[in-house]
C-alpha positions in Angstrom: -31.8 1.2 58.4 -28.3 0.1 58.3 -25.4 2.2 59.7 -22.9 2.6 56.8 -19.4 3.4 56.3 -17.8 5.1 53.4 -14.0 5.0 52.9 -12.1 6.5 49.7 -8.8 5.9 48.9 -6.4 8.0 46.6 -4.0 5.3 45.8 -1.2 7.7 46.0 -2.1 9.8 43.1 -2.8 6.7 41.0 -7.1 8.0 41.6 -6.1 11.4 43.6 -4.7 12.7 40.0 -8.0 12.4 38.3 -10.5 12.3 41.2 -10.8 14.8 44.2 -10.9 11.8 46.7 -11.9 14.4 49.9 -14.8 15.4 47.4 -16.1 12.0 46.9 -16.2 11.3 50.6 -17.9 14.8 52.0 -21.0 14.5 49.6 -21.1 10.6 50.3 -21.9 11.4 54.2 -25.3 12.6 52.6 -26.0 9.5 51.4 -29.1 7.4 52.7 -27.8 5.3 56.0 -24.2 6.9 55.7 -23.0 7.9 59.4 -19.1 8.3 59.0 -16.9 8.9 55.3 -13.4 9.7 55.0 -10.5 9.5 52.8 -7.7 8.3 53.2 -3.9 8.2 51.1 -3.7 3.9 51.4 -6.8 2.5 52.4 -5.2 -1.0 52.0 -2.1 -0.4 54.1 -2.1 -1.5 57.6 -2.7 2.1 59.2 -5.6 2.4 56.3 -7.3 -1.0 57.4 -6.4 0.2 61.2 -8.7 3.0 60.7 -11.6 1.5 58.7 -11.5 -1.6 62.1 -11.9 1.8 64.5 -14.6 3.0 62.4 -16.2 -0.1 63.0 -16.8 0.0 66.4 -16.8 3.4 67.3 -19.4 4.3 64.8 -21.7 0.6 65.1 -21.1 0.2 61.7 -23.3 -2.5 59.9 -21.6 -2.3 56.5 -19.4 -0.1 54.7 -17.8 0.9 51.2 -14.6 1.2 49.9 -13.8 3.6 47.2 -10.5 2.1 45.6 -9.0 0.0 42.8 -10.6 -2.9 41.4 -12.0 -5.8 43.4 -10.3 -8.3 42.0 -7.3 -6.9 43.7 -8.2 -6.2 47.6 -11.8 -7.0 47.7 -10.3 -10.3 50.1 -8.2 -7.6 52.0 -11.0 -5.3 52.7 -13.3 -8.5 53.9 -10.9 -9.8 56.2 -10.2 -6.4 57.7 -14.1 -6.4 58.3 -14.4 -9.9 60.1 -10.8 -8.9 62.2 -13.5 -6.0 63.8 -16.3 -8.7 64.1 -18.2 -7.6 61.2 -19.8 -10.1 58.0 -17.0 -10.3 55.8 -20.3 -10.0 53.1 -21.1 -6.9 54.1 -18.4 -5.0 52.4 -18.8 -4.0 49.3 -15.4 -2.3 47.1 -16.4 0.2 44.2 -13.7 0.7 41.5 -13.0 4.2 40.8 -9.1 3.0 39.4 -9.6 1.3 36.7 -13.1 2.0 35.5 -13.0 5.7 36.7 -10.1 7.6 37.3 -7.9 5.4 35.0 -10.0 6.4 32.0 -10.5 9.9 32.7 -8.3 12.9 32.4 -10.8 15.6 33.7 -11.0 16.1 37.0 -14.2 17.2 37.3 -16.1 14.3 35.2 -13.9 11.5 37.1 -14.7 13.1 40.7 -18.9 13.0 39.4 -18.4 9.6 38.1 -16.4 8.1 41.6 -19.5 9.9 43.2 -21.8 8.3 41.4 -20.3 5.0 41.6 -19.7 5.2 45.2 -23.6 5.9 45.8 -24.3 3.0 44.0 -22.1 1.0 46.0 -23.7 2.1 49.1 -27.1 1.1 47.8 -26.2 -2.6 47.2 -24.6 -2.5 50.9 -27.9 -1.3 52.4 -29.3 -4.9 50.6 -26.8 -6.8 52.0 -27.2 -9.7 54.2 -24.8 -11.7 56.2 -23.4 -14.5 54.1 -21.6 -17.5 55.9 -19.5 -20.0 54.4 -19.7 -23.6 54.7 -16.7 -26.8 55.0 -16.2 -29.3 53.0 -13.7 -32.2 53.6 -10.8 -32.8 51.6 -9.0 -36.1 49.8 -5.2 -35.8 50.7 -4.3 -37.1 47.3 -3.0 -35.2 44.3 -3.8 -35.6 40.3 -0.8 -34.1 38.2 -2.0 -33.9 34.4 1.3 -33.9 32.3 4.6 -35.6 32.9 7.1 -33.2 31.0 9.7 -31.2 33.3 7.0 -29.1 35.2 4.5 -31.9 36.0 7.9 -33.9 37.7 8.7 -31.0 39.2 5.4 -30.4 40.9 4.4 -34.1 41.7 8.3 -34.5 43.3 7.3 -31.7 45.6 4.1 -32.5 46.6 5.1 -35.8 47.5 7.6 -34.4 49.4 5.1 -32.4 51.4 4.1 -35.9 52.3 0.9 -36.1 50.0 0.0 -39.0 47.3 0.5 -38.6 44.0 -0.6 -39.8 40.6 1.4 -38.7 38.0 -0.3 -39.5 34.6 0.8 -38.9 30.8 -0.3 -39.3 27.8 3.0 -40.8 26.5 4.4 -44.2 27.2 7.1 -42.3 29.0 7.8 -39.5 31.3 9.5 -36.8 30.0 7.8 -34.4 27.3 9.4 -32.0 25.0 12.6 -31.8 27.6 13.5 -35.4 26.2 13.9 -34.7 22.8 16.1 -31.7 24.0 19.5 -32.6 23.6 21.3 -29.6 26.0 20.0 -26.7 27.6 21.1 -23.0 27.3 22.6 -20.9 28.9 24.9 -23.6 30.6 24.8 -25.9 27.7 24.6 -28.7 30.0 23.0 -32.3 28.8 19.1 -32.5 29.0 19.2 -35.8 29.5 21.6 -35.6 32.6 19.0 -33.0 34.2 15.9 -35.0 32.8 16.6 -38.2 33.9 17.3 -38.0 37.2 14.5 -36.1 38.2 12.5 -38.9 36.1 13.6 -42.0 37.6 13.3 -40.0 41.4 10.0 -39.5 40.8 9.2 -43.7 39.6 11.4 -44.3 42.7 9.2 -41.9 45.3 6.9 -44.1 47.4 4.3 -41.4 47.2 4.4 -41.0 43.7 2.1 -43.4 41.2 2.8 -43.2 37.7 0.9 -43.4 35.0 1.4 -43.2 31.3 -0.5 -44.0 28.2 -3.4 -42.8 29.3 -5.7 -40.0 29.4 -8.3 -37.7 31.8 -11.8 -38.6 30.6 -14.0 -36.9 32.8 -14.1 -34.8 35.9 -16.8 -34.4 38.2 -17.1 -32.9 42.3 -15.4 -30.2 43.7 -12.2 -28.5 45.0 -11.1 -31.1 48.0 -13.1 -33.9 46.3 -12.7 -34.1 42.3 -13.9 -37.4 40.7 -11.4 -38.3 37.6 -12.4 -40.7 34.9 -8.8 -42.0 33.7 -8.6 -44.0 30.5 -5.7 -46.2 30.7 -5.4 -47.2 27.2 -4.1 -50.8 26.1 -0.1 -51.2 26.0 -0.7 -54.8 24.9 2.2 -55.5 27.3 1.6 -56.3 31.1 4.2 -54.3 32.9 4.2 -56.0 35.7 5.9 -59.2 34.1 8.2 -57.0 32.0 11.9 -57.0 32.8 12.3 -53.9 30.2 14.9 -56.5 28.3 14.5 -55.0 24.7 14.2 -58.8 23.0 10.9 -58.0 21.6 12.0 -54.5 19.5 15.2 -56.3 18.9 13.4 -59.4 16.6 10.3 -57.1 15.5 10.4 -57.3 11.9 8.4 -54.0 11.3 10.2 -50.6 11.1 7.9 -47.3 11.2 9.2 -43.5 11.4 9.9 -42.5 14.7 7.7 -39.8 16.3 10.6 -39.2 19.4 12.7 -38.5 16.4 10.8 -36.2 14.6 10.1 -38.8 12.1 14.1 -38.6 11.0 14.8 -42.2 12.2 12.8 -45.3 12.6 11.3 -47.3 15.5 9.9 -51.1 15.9 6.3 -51.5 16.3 7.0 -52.6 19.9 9.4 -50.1 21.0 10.7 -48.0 23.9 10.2 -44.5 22.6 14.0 -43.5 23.7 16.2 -45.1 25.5 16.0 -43.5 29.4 12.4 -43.6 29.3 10.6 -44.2 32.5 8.7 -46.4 32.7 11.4 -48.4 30.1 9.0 -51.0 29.0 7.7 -51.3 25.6 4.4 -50.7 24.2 3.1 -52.0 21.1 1.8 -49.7 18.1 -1.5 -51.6 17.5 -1.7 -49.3 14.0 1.6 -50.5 12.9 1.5 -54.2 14.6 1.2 -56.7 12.2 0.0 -59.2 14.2 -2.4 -57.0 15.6 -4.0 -56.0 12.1 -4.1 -59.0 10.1 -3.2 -61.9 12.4 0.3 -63.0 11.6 3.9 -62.7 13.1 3.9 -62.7 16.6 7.4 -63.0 16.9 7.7 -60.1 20.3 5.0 -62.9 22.2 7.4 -65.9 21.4 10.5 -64.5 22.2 8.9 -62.7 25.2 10.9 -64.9 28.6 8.2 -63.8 30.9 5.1 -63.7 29.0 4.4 -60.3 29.4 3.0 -59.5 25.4 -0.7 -59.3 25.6 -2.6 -59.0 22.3 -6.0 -59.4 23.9 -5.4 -56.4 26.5 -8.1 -53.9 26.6 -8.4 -50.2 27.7 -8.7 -49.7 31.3 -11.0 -47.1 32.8 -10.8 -46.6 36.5 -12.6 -43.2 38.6 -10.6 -42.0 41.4 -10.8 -39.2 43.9 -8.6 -36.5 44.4 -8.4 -33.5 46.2 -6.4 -31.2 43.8 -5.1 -30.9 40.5 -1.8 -29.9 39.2 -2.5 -29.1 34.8 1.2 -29.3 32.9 0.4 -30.5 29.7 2.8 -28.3 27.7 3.0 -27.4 24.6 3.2 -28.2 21.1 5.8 -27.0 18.5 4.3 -24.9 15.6 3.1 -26.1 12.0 5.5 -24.9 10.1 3.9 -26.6 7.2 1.7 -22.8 7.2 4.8 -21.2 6.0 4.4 -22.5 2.4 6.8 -19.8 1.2 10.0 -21.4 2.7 9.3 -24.6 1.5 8.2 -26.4 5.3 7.1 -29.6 4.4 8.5 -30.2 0.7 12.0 -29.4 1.1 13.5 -31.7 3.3 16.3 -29.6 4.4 13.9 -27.2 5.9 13.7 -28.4 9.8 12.5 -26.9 13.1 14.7 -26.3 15.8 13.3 -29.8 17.1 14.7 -32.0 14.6 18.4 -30.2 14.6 17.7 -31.2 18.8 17.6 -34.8 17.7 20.5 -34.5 15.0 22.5 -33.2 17.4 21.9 -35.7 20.1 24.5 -38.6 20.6 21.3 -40.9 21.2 19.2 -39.5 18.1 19.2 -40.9 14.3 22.6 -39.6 13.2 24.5 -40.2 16.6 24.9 -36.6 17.3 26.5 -36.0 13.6 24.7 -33.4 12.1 23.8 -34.2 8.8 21.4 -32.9 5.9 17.8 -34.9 5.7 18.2 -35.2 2.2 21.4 -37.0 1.5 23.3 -37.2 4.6 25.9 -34.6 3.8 27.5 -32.0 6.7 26.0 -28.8 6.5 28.4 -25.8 5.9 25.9 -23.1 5.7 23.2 -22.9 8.0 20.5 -20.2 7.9 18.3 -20.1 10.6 14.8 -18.2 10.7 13.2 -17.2 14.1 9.5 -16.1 14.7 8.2 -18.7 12.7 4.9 -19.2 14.3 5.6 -16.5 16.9 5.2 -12.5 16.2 2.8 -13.3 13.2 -0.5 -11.9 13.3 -1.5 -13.2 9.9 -0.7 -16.4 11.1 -2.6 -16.4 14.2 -0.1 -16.1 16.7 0.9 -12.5 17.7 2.6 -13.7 21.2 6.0 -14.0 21.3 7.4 -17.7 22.6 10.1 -16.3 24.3 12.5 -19.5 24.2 13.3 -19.2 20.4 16.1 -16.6 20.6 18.0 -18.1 23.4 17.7 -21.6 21.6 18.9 -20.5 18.1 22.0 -18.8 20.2 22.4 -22.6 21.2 22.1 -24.1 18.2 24.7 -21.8 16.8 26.8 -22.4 19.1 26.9 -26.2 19.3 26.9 -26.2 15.4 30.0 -24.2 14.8 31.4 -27.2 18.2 30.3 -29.2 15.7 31.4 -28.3 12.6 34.1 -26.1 12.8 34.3 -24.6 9.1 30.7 -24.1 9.5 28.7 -20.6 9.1 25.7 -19.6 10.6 23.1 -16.9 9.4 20.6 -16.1 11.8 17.4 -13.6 10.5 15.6 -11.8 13.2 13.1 -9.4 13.8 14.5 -8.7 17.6 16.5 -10.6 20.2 15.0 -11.2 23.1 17.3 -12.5 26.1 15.5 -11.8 29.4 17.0 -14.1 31.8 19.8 -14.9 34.1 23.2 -15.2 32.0 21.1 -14.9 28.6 22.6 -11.7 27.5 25.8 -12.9 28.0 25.2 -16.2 25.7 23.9 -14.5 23.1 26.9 -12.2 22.9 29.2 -15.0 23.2 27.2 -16.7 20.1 27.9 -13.2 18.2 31.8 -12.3 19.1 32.8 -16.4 19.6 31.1 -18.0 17.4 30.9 -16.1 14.5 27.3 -16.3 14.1 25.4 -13.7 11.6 22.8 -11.9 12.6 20.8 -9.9 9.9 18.0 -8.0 11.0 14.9 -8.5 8.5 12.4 -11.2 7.6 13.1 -13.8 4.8 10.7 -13.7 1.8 11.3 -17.0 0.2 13.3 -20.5 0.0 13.5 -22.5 -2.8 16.0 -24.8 -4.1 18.2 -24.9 -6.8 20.3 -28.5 -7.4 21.6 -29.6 -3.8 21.1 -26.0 -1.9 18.5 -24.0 -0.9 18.5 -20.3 -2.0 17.0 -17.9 0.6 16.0 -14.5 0.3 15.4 -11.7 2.6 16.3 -8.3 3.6 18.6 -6.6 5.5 16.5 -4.3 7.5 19.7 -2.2 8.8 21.5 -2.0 5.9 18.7 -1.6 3.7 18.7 -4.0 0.6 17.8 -7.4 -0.3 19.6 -10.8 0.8 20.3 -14.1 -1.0 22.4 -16.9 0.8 22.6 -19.6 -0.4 23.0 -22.7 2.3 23.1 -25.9 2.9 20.4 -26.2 5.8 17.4 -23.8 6.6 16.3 -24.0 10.6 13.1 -22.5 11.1 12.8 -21.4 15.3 8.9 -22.7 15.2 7.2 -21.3 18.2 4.9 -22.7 20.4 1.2 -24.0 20.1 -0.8 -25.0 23.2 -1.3 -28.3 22.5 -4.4 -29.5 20.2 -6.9 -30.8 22.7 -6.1 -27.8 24.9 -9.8 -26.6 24.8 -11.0 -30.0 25.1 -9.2 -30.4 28.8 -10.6 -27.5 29.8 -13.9 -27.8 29.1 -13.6 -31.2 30.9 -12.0 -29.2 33.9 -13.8 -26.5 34.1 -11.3 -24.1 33.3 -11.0 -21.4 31.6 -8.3 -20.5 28.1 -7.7 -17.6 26.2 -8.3 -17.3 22.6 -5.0 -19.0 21.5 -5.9 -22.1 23.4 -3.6 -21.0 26.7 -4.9 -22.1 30.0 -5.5 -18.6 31.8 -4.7 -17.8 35.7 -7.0 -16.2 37.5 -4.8 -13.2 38.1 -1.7 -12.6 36.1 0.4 -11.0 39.3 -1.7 -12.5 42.7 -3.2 -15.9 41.6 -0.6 -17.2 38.1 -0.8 -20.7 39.1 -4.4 -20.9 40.4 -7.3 -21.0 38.3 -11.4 -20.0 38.4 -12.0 -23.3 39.3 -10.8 -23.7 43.3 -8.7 -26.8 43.3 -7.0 -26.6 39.9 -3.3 -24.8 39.4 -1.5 -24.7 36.4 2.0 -25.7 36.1 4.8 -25.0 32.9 3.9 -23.9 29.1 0.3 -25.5 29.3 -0.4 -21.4 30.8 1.8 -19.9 27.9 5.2 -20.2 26.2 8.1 -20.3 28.7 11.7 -22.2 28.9 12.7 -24.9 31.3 13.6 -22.4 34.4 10.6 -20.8 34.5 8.2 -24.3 34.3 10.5 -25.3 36.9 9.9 -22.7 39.2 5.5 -22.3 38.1 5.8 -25.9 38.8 7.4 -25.8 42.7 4.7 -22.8 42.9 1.7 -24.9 42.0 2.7 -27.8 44.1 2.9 -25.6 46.7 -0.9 -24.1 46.4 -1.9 -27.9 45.8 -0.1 -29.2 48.9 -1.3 -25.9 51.1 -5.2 -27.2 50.3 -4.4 -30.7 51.1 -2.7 -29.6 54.7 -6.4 -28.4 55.4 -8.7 -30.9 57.1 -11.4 -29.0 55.5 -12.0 -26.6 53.4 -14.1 -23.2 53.3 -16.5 -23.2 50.5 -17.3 -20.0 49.0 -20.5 -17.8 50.3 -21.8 -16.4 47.5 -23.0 -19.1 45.1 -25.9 -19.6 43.5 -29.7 -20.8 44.7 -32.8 -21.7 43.0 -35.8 -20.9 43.9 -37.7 -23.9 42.9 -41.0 -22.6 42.9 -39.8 -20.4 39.8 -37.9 -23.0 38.2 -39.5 -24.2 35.2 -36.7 -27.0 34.5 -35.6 -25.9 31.1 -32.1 -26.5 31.8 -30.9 -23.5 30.1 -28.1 -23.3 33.4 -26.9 -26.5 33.6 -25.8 -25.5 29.6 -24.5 -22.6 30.8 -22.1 -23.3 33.9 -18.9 -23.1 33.4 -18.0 -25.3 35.8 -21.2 -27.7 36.2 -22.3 -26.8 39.1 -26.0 -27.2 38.1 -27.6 -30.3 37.4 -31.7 -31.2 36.8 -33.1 -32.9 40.1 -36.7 -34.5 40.2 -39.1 -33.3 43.0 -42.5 -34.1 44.0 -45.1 -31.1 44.7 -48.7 -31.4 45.7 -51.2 -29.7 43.3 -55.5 -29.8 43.8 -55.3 -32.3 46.2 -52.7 -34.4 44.5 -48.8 -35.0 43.6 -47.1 -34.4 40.3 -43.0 -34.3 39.4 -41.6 -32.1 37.8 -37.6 -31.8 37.5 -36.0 -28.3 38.9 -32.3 -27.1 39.3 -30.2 -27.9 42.0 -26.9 -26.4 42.4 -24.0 -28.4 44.0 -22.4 -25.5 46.5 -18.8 -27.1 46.5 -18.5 -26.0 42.5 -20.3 -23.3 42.3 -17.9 -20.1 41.7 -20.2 -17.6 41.9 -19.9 -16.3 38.2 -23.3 -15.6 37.7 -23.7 -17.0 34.5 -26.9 -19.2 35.2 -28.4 -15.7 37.3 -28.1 -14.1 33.7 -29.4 -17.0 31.9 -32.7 -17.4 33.8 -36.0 -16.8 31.9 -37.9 -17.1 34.9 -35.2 -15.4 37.4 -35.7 -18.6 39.2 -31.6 -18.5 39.8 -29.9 -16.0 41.9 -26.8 -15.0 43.1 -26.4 -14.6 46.8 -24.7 -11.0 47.1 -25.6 -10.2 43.7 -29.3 -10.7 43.9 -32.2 -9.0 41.5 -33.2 -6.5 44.7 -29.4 -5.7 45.5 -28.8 -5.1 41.4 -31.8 -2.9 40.9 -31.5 -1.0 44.3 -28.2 0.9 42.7 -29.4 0.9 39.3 -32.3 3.3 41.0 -29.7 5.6 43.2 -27.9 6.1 40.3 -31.4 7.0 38.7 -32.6 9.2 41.5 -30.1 11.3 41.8 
C-alpha cells in the first residue's frame, strides 16, 4: 500500500471561515494508506511547500493530497514542490475545497463534512496513481503572427527582436487594421498615422520579419514546437516583385467603386492602394470590380504598367510551412449598427459610426479632414452622439461593455468643437467609463473645455424632418423626455469579434466564448496563452480593448512565443490520452470529438484463426493531445483513457465516497 500524505490549507480564512481545516486533517489520518496529515495557514507559500518537501522524506511518502483552492490555480506549484523532494510530480493530486466547498457554503458544519469527504476521495485516486513521465519534442524557431493591426506589429517586432523569424500575415493588402482608419488617438490626441506608420514600415524593413498580406490561414495541423500552416496567398493580379509602387495604374483606371478604407464615404480605382502609407504600398486589383477581368476589355493598368508587373492570369498561391508558435491578433470588427432600426442606421445617411466621423476627420480621408454631412456636404452644427450602441445591450446580443467607446466619443468631441468652433455636442450615456492613465482627466476636459453635453438616458428614436434629424430621448437625471434636433447623429458602435472568428478557431484548435471572443486559458495566470500549447493571443481578437492595452497583450504574447522558441525542446505533457486497441472498435466517434485533433483513424493488421485481417483503430498524436478527456467520455467501448484520470482511478473515489 502506498504511504500517503494529507495537507490542508486554510487560505487565510478564505476556507478556514467556512471549513474547520484542523478537522479535516485529524479524521483524514484515518484514512486507508494515510501516515502523516496536517494543516497548515498557506500551504502554497514557501514555508507551506517547505513543510509538505520535509514530509516527504521524513515520512517515505509515495504520494500526497492537498486540501486547497482549485487546481487550476496551484496544482503546477504543488507538482513541482513534489519533484524539488524527488517525488513523481503525478503523484499529487489537489482537492478543491475553495471554490466548490467552502466558497458555496455558509455552515460550518456541512462545508467541514463536505472538504472531508472530498479530501477522501482525493486520497483514493492518489492510492491509483502511477508515475507519469513526460516526453520532448523538438521545436521550429520560427514564428506565425495571424493579424497585422497594431498588436500583431507589435508582437512580430518583438519576437524578431528576440532574434526569432517571423511571418507576419494579413488578410488585407496592407498592414495596419482598424488603427489605420484612426485618425488620432486619445488621451494625447496625437496622429495615428504618425504612431502607425512607423512601427509598420519597421516591421517590412526587419530582416527577420516576412510579410504577408492578402492572404489567409487554411489549415493547421502538428503540435506546439511544430505546427503545419496551410496559407492561401490569394491572387493580387500584380507581381510585387516588379512593382515600383508608382500609382500610374490607379491614376488611368477608368473604374471608380466605394471605398471600404473609407467606410464606403469616398471612392477607390479597381487597382488601388487601399490608403496611402500602406505597407506593402503596391496595388492590388479588385477582380469583382476589374473590368478587364470580368468581361475582357480595358486593360489600360497592364499598358501603362513601365515594368510589367499587372498580371491578369495570376492564380492563388497555397504554400504549407512549419512553425513553432503562433501569435492570434485578428481584432475586431465594428458593430452593425444597421440592428438599431429605430435610429435610422442604414437609411439616414447622417447617421454614422464613430468610424466614418475617423475618416471625415482625417486630412487623408474623403473630405480632407473637413467634417462635413454625408448627405449634402454641409458643416454640422449640432452633433448628437449615442454610446452603447452595440455594447451594454442584452436584447441585442451583446451585454459586454467595449470599453473604448467612452474615451473615443470624449475625442471626437473634442476634435469637433477644434474643428468647428460654433459647433455643439450632445452626448447620451448610460455611464462613463474612463479607466486608464490620463482618461479621467480627458473626459473632464471634454466636459468643462469643450462644452460638450452630457445627458444621462438612452435615445428612443431618430427620424428626420426636412434637412435635420430629430432625436428623442430622456433625461435620466432630470427626469423628462428629450428632443434635439441636429445636424449629425454619431452612434459609438461597439465591438464584434470578427465574423470568421469561430471559423479560426476551430482550424486552431482553440477555444471562444459565446460571443465569438478567443478565451485565455486563465483570465489572471495564463491571458495571453491558450488550451492549445503553442498558441497566444494578442489585442481585441481576446475581447474589446483600446490601442495601449493591445500594445502591451501584444509585447506579452511575443514574449511567451519567443520563451518556447529559446527552448531546444520542449516537454510534452504526461497525461494524454491512449487507446487500447484491442477495445477499439474504429468508429471514430473521438477523432469527431477532439478539440484539438489529436486523434486520427490508423489501419493495423491482427491475426485472427490462423490468419490476418485489418481493421482501422485510433491513434493519438501525444504532442496535441491536452489531456481534456473528451474522447475518454466519448468512448462506447472505453477503449480511450486518460492517463491520470483512468476508469479504476475515477471509480476508486466514487466508492470511498460510497463506503463511508
Amino acid at each position: 500500500m502506498k504511504r500517503i500524505g494529507v495537507f490542508v490549507c486554510h487560505c487565510g480564512t478564505n476556507i478556514a471561515n467556512t471549513v474547520d481545516c484542523a478537522n479535516v486533517a485529524e479524521v483524514a489520518k484515518d484514512f486507508p494508506g494515510v501516515v502523516y496529515s496536517c494543516d497548515y495557514k498557506y500551504m502554497c507559500s514557501e514555508p507551506g511547500q517547505v513543510m509538505i518537501q520535509e514530509a516527504i522524506r521524513e515520512h517515505n511518502l509515495d504520494g500526497y493530497v492537498v486540501a486547497a483552492c482549485s487546481p487550476r490555480m496551484h496544482e503546477p506549484t504543488f507538482r513541482k514542490c513534489a519533484e524539488r523532494a524527488g517525488m513523481n510530480p503525478y503523484m499529487v493530486e489537489q482537492v478543491n475545497i475553495r471554490e466548490q466547498c467552502s466558497w458555496v457554503h455558509a455552515d460550518k458544519t456541512k462545508g467541514t463534512g463536505k472538504s472531508i469527504d472530498i479530501t477522501r476521495m482525493g486520497v483514493a485516486k492518489v492510492a491509483q496513481n502511477e508515475p507519469l513521465f513526460s516526453t520532448t519534442i523538438p521545436v521550429t524557431k520560427r514564428a506565425l503572427v495571424i493579424g497585422a493591426g497594431i498588436a500583431g506589429i507589435q508582437a512580430a517586432i518583438d519576437i524578431a527582436d528576440a532574434g526569432y523569424p517571423v511571418t507576419l500575415l494579413d488578410r488585407e493588402h496592407s498592414m495596419g487594421g482598424k488603427m489605420a482608419q484612426v485618425d488620432k488617438t486619445f488621451p494625447t490626441l496625437d496622429c495615428s498615422a504618425c504612431i502607425l506608420t512607423p512601427k509598420m514600415v519597421e516591421a517590412a524593413q526587419h530582416p527577420n520579419i516576412e510579410i504577408v498580406t492578402y492572404a489567409e490561414v487554411e489549415a493547421v495541423d502538428g503540435f506546439v514546437g511544430n505546427f503545419d500552416v496551410t496559407i492561401r496567398k490569394k491572387a493580387r493580379y500584380v507581381d510585387v516583385n516588379k512593382c515600383t509602387g508608382c500609382g500610374l495604374c490607379s491614376e488611368k483606371c477608368p473604374k471608380k467603386v466605394a471605398s471600404e478604407f473609407e467606410m464606403n464615404l469616398g471612392t477607390r480605382k479597381a487597382i488601388y492602394v487601399p490608403f496611402p502609407q500602406a505597407v506593402p504600398n503596391k496595388p492590388v486589383i479588385d477582380a469583382k470590380n476589374c473590368r478587364f477581368l470580368l468581361d475582357g476589355k480595358c486593360g489600360v493598368c497592364k499598358k501603362v504598367c513601365p515594368t510589367g508587373a499587372v498580371d491578369y492570369e495570376q492564380k492563388d498561391e497555397v504554400i504549407v510551412e512549419r512553425f513553432g508558435s503562433i501569435v492570434v491578433a485578428t481584432g475586431f470588427e465594428q458593430f452593425d449598427i444597421s440592428k438599431y432600426e429605430e435610429y435610422g442606421a442604414g437609411r439616414i445617411p447622417d447617421v454614422i459610426t464613430g468610424l466614418h466621423l475617423e475618416r471625415l476627420m482625417n486630412a487623408s480621408g474623403p473630405t480632407m479632414g473637413k467634417i462635413k454631412r454625408p448627405s449634402d456636404g454641409k458643416v454640422p452644427e449640432k452633433i448628437v452622439f449615442i454610446k452603447c450602441v452595440g455594447s451594454r445591450d442584452e436584447a441585442k446580443g451583446r451585454p459586454y461593455c467595449s470599453r473604448a467607446c467612452c474615451m473615443y466619443v470624449a475625442k471626437h468631441a473634442t476634435l469637433i468643437k477644434e474643428k468647428i468652433p460654433t459647433s455643439k455636442s450632445y452626448i447620451f450615456y448610460m455611464d462613463v467609463r474612463t479607466a486608464g492613465k490620463n482618461y479621467e482627466e480627458f473626459y473632464a476636459r471634454t466636459q468643462n473645455e469643450y462644452d460638450a453635453q452630457y445627458i444621462r438616458g438612452r435615445v428612443s428614436k431618430i427620424f428626420q424632418v426636412g434637412d435635420k434629424l430629430i432625436v428623442r430621448g430622456e433625461d435620466s437625471l432630470l427626469g423628462r423626455p428629450v428632443e434635439i434636433e441636429a445636424d449629425l447623429v454619431v452612434l459609438a458602435a461597439g465591438m464584434d469579434p470578427q465574423q470568421d472568428a469561430k471559423d479560426l478557431a476551430r482550424t486552431l484548435g482553440i477555444s471562444y466564448d459565446q460571443h465569438g471572443w478567443f478565451t485565455e486559458a486563465h483570465p489572471k495566470l495564463r491571458p495571453v496563452e491558450t488550451h492549445t500549447a503553442g498558441i497566444f493571443l494578442a489585442g481585441a481578437c481576446q475581447g474589446p480593448k483600446d490601442i495601449p492595452d493591445s500594445v502591451a497583450q501584444a509585447s506579452a504574447a511575443a514574449v511567451k512565443a519567443a520563451g518556447l522558441l529559446s527552448k531546444k525542446e520542449l516537454t510534452a505533457e504526461a497525461q494524454t490520452a491512449g487507446c487500447n486497441e484491442a477495445y477499439c472498435s474504429g468508429c471514430g466517434l473521438c477523432v469527431a470529438i477532439c478539440p484539438y485533433k489529436a486523434i486520427e483513424l490508423k489501419r493495423i493488421s491482427e491475426r485472427v484463426h490462423g490468419g490476418t485481417r485489418e481493421r482501422q483503430v485510433s491513434s493519438v498524436n501525444q504532442g496535441l493531445c491536452q489531456g481534456c478527456g473528451a474522447c475518454s467520455v466519448a468512448c462506447p467501448s472505453s477503449a480511450m483513457n486518460l492517463k491520470g484520470f483512468s476508469n479504476d482511478q475515477i471509480l476508486a473515489e466514487v466508492d470511498a465516497l460510497c463506503q463511508r
